[in-house]
C-alpha positions in Angstrom: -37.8 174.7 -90.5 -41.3 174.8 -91.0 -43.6 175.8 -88.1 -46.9 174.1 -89.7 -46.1 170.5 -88.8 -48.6 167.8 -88.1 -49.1 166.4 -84.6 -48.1 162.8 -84.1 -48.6 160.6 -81.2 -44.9 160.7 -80.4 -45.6 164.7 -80.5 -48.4 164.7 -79.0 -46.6 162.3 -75.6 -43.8 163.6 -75.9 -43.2 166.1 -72.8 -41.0 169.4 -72.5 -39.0 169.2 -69.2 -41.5 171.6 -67.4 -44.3 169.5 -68.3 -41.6 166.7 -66.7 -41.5 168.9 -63.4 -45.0 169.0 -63.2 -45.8 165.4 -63.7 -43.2 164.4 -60.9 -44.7 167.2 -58.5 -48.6 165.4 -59.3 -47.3 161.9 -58.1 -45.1 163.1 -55.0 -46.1 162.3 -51.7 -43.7 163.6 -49.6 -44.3 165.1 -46.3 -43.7 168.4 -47.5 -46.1 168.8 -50.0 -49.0 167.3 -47.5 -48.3 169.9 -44.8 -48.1 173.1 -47.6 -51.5 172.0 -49.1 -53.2 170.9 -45.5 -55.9 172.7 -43.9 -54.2 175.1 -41.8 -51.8 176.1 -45.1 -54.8 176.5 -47.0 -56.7 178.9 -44.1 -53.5 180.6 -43.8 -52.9 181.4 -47.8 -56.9 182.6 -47.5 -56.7 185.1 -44.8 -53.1 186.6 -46.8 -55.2 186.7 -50.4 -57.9 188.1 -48.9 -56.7 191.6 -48.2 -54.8 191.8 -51.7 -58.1 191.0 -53.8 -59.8 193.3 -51.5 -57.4 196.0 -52.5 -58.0 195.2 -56.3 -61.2 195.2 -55.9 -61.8 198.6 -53.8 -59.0 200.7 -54.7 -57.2 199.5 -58.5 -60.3 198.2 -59.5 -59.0 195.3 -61.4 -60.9 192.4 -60.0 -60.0 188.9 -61.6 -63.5 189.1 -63.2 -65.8 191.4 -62.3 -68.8 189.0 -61.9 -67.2 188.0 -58.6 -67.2 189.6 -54.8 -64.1 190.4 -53.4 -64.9 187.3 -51.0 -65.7 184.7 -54.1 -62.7 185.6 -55.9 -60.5 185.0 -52.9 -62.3 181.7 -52.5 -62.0 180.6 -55.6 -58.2 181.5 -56.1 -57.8 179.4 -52.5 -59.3 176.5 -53.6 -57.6 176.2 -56.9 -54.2 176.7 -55.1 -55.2 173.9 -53.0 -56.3 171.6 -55.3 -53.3 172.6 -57.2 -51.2 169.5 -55.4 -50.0 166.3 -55.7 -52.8 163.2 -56.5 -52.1 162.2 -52.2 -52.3 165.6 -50.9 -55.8 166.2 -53.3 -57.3 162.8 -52.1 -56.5 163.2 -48.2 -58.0 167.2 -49.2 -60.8 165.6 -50.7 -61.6 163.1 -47.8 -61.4 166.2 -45.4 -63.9 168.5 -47.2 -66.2 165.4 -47.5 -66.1 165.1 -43.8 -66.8 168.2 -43.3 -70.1 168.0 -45.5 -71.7 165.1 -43.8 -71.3 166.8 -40.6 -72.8 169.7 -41.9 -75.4 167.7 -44.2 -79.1 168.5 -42.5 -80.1 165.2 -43.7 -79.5 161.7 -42.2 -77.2 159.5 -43.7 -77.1 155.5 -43.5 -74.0 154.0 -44.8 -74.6 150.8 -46.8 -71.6 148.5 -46.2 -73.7 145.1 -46.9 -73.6 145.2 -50.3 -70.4 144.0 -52.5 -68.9 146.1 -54.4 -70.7 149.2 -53.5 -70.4 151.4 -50.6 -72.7 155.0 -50.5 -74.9 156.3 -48.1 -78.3 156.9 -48.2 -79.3 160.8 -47.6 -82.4 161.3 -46.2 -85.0 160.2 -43.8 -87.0 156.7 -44.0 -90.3 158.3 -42.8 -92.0 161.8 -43.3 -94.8 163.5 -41.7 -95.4 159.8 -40.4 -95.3 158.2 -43.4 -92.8 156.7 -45.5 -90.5 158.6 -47.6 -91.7 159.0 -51.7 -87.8 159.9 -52.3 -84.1 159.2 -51.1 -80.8 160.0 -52.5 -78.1 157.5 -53.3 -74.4 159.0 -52.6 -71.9 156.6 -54.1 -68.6 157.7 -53.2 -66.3 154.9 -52.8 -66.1 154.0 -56.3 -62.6 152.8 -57.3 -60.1 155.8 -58.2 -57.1 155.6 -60.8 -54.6 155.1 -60.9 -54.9 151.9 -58.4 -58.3 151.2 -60.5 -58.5 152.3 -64.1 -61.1 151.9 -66.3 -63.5 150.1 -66.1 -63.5 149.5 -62.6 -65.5 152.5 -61.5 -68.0 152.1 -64.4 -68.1 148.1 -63.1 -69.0 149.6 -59.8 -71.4 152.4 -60.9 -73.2 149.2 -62.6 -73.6 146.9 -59.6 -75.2 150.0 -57.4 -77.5 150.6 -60.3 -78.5 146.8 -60.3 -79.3 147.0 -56.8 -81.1 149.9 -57.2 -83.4 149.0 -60.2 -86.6 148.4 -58.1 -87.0 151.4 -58.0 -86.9 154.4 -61.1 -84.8 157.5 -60.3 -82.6 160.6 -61.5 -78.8 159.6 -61.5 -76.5 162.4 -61.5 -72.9 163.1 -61.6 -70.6 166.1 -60.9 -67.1 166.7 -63.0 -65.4 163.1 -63.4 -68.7 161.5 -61.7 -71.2 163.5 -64.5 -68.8 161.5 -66.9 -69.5 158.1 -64.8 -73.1 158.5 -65.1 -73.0 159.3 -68.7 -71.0 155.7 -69.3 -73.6 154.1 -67.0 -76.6 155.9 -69.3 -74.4 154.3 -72.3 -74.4 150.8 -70.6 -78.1 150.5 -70.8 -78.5 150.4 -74.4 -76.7 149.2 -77.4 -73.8 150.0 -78.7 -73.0 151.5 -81.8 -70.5 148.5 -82.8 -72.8 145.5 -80.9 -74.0 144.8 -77.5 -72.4 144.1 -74.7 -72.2 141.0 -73.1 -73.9 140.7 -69.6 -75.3 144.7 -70.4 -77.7 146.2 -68.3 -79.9 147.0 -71.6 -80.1 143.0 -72.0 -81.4 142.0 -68.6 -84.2 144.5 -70.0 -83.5 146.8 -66.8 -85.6 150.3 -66.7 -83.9 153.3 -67.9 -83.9 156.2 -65.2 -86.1 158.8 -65.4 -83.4 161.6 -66.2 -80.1 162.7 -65.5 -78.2 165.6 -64.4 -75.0 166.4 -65.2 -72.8 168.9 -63.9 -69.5 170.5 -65.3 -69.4 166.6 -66.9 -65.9 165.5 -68.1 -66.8 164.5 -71.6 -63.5 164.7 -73.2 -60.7 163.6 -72.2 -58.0 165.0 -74.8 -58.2 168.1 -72.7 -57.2 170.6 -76.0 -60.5 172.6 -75.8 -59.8 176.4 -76.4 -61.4 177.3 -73.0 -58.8 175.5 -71.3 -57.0 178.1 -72.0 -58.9 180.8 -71.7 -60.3 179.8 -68.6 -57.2 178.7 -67.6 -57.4 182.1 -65.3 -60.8 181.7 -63.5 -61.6 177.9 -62.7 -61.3 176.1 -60.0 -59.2 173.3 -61.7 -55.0 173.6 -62.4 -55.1 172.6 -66.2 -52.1 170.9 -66.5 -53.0 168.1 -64.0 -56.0 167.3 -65.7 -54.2 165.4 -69.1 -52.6 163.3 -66.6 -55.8 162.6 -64.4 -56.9 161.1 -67.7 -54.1 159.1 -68.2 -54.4 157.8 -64.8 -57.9 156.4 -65.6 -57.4 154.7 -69.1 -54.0 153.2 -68.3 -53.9 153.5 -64.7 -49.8 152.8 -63.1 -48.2 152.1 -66.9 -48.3 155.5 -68.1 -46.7 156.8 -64.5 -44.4 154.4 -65.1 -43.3 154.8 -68.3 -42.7 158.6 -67.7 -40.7 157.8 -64.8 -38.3 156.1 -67.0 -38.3 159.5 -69.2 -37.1 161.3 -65.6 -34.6 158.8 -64.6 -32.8 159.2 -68.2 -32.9 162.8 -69.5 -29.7 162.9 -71.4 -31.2 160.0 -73.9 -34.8 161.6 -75.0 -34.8 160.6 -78.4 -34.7 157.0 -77.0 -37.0 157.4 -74.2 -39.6 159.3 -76.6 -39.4 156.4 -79.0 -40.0 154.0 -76.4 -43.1 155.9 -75.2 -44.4 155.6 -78.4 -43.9 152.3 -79.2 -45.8 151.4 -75.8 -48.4 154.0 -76.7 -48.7 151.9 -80.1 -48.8 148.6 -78.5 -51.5 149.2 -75.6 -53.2 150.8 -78.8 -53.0 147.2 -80.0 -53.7 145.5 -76.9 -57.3 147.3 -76.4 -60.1 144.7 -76.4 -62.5 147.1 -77.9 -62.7 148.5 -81.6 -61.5 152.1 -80.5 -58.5 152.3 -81.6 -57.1 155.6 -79.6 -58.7 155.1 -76.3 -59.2 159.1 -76.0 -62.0 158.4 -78.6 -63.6 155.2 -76.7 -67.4 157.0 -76.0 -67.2 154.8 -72.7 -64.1 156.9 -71.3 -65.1 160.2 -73.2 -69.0 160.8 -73.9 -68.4 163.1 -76.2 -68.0 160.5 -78.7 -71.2 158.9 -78.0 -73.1 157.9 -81.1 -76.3 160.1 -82.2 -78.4 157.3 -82.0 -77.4 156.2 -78.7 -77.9 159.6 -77.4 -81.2 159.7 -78.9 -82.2 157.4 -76.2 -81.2 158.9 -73.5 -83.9 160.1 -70.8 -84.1 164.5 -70.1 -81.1 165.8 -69.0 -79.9 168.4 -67.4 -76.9 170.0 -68.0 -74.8 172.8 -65.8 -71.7 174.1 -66.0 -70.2 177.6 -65.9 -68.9 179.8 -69.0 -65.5 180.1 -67.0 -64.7 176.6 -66.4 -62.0 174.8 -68.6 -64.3 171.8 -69.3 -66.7 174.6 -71.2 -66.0 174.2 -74.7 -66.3 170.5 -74.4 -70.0 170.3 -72.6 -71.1 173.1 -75.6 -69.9 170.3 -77.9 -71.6 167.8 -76.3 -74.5 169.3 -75.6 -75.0 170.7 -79.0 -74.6 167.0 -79.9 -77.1 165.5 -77.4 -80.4 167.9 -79.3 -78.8 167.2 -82.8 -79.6 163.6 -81.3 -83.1 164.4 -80.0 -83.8 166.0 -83.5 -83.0 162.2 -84.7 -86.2 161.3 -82.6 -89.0 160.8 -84.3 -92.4 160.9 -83.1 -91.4 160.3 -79.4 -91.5 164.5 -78.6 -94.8 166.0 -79.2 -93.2 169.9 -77.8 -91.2 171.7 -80.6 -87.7 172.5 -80.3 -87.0 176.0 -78.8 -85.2 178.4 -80.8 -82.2 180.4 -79.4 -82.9 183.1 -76.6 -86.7 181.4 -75.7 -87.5 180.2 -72.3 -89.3 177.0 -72.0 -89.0 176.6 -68.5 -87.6 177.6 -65.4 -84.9 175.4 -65.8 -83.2 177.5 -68.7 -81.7 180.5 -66.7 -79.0 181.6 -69.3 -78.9 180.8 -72.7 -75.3 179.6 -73.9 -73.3 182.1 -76.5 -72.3 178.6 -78.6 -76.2 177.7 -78.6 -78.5 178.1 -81.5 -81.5 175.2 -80.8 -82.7 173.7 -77.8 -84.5 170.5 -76.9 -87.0 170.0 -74.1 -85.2 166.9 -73.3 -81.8 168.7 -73.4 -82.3 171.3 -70.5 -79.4 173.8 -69.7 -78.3 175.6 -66.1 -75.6 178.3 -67.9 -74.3 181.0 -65.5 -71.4 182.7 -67.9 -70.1 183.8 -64.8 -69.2 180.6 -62.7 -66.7 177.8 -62.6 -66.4 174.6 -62.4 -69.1 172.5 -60.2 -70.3 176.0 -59.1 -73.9 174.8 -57.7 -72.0 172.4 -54.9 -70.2 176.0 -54.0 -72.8 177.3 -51.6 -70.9 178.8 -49.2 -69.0 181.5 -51.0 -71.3 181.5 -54.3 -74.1 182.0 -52.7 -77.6 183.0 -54.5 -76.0 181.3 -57.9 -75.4 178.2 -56.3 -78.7 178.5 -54.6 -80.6 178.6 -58.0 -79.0 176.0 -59.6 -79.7 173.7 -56.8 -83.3 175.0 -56.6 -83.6 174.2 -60.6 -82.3 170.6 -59.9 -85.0 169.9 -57.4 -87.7 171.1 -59.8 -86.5 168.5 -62.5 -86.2 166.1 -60.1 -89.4 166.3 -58.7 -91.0 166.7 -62.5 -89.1 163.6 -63.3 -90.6 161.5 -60.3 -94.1 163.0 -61.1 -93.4 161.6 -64.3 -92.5 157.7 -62.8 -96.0 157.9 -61.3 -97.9 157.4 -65.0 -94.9 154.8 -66.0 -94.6 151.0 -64.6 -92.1 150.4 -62.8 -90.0 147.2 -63.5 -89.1 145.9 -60.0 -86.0 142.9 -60.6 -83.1 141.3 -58.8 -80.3 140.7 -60.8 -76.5 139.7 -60.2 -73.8 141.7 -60.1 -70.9 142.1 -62.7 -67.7 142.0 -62.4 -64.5 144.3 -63.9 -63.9 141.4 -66.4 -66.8 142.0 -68.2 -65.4 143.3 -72.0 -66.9 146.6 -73.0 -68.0 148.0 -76.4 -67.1 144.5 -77.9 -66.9 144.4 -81.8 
């Protein structure tokens, strides 16, 4: 038998029984599996790590990687075990750590519940030094989750805060799966490459924000990138829950469900496996837009964004770690985002930067996979860090601490920017998850 054969999409869906165990661990919610993963489990697995990767460190000298303290490395290895769980057990984990942030947050925050279909909080004070506030930061974190919501629902609701938001100009941002939800919200204000959407932000002639930043975005969703495996080691994220996290989103309870028929009869997989793909086909079929493979839509996976809608995109700024899975994926993308700028004539008077120059002191490392840079396309590379590493204060420390300081820099460069550009102040209606996306 020949070991060269092509990948089909009865291949490529077509699970081994590990791959089975997994996928049935990811949607159990037993009471088990909530107290193993619960906060006293996960202080308790920390305190026994600790002294091993102490050891390693001091004595073998065979750290994990030696960028990291004894202290980070334990850290790190805690909360991937941790966020190794079932979809529940991450979401009530999730909730807990958020908690714990807004108590900690030195900031006020204002919950907005008034408005339909969104629910954030404001961070930040009204007034300051007696006066009123130049700046505030939107948090929207209720935003409908898979796979009770799929797409678009979360875009539909990342829409409707923007719509109440547009008297003002700002920086929207988005970390992990959210840097990928601002991304299709950036999309949504412009045309399409196929035609425009009906109802689109771009048509109501809203303004564009000032920037965007970005970071560890989920840009693709195939999640066959070479640095998922060899990252596989170092990040934060358990890679083999992340393929079905994306199923989740683009076909939300049908894709659980049709696996749970592979479980329930595993002495007929030929059968099953043809069934899968004939309902992989069909939904194929089904889709109301012209992307055929849904993987490929550039409103579920950025990556796949057209060069001349990227062209239009305000300054970003990009971060993400060189040992984070999702690594590969943003090079791509990013590499694709200044191929786009180049595309952009005579709206850039500042040349591009060639490899290993600094421009500013946003550009702290310069990415092995990058050869040309572009003022609009700004990049916060530490080849040492993981996934979402600037959010990691507490046990990363000074490389958190920079990152976060270069994010308020291009904010406040951004908003020193709005100050020479009219402002477009309008009142528009929400939408709703009916409208059709990326129509032909």
């Amino acid at each position: 038998m020949s070991t060269e054969t092509a990948s089909t999409s009865s291949e490529r869906f077509s699970a081994p029984k590990r791959g089975l165990k997994i996928r049935k661990r990811w949607e159990d919610n037993s009471y088990w599996e909530r107290v193993k993963k619960g906060p006293v489990s996960t202080a308790l697995y920390l305190s026994l790590l600790y002294p091993k990767v102490l050891f390693n460190h001091k004595v073998r000298k065979t750290p994990l990687n030696s960028g990291w303290t004894s202290y980070q490395e334990a850290a790190i290895r805690t909360f991937k075990w941790s966020s190794d769980s079932p979809l529940a057990v991450s979401r009530r984990a999730a909730n807990f750590i958020e908690a714990i942030g807004k108590s900690r947050c030195s900031e006020p925050l204002t919950a907005v519940t008034d408005v339909p279909g969104v629910q954030g909080h404001w961070i930040g004070p009204e007034t300051w030094n007696g006066r009123e506030a130049e700046a505030i930061i939107f948090y929207l974190h209720d935003y409908p989750l898979a796979p009770e919501n799929p797409y678009p629902h979360a875009i539909t609701c990342a829409e409707n805060a923007y719509r109440w938001l547009v008297t003002e100009s700002g920086v929207a941002g988005g970390d992990s799966a959210g840097g990928g939800l601002s991304l299709s919200l950036l999309q949504s204000l412009y045309k399409d490459h196929g035609g425009r959407r009906k109802n689109s932000i771009d048509a109501q002639k809203m303004p564009m924000p000032l920037g965007a930043i970005l970071i560890s975005p989920w840009v693709e969703l195939k999640c066959d990138a070479l640095s998922y495996t060899t990252n596989a080691k170092y990040d934060l994220l358990p890679v083999h829950f992340c393929p079905f996290a994306a199923e989740y989103y683009i076909y939300g309870h049908k894709r659980s469900q049709l696996f749970q028929s592979k479980l329930k009869n595993k002495d007929d997989d030929k059968k099953v496996d043809a069934n899968r793909e004939e309902s992989f086909n069909s939904s194929r079929k089904n889709t109301k837009n012209k992307y055929a493979n849904p993987y490929k839509n550039p409103m579920i996976a950025s990556k796949y964004a057209p060069l001349e809608l990227l062209a239009k995109f305000p300054p970003l700024l990009i971060s993400y770690g060189g040992k984070e899975i999702f690594k590969d994926d943003i090079e791509e993308f990013v590499q694709k985002c200044v191929e786009a700028k180049k595309l952009k004539r005579g709206k850039s008077s500042e040349p591009l930067l060639k490899s290993g120059e600094k421009k500013n002191d946003y550009l702290q490392f310069e990415p092995p996979s990058s050869e040309t840079f572009h003022p609009e396309v700004q990049i916060e590379y530490n080849p040492e860090m993981v996934h979402i590493y600037p959010f990691l204060l507490d046990f990363l420390g000074e490389h958190s601490r920079e990152a976060l300081k270069r994010f308020a820099g291009f904010i406040t460069a951004r908003l020193d920017y709005s100050k020479h550009r009219p402002l477009i102040p309008l009142n528009l209606p929400l939408v709703s998850v009916e409208t059709p996306y990326l129509m032909e």
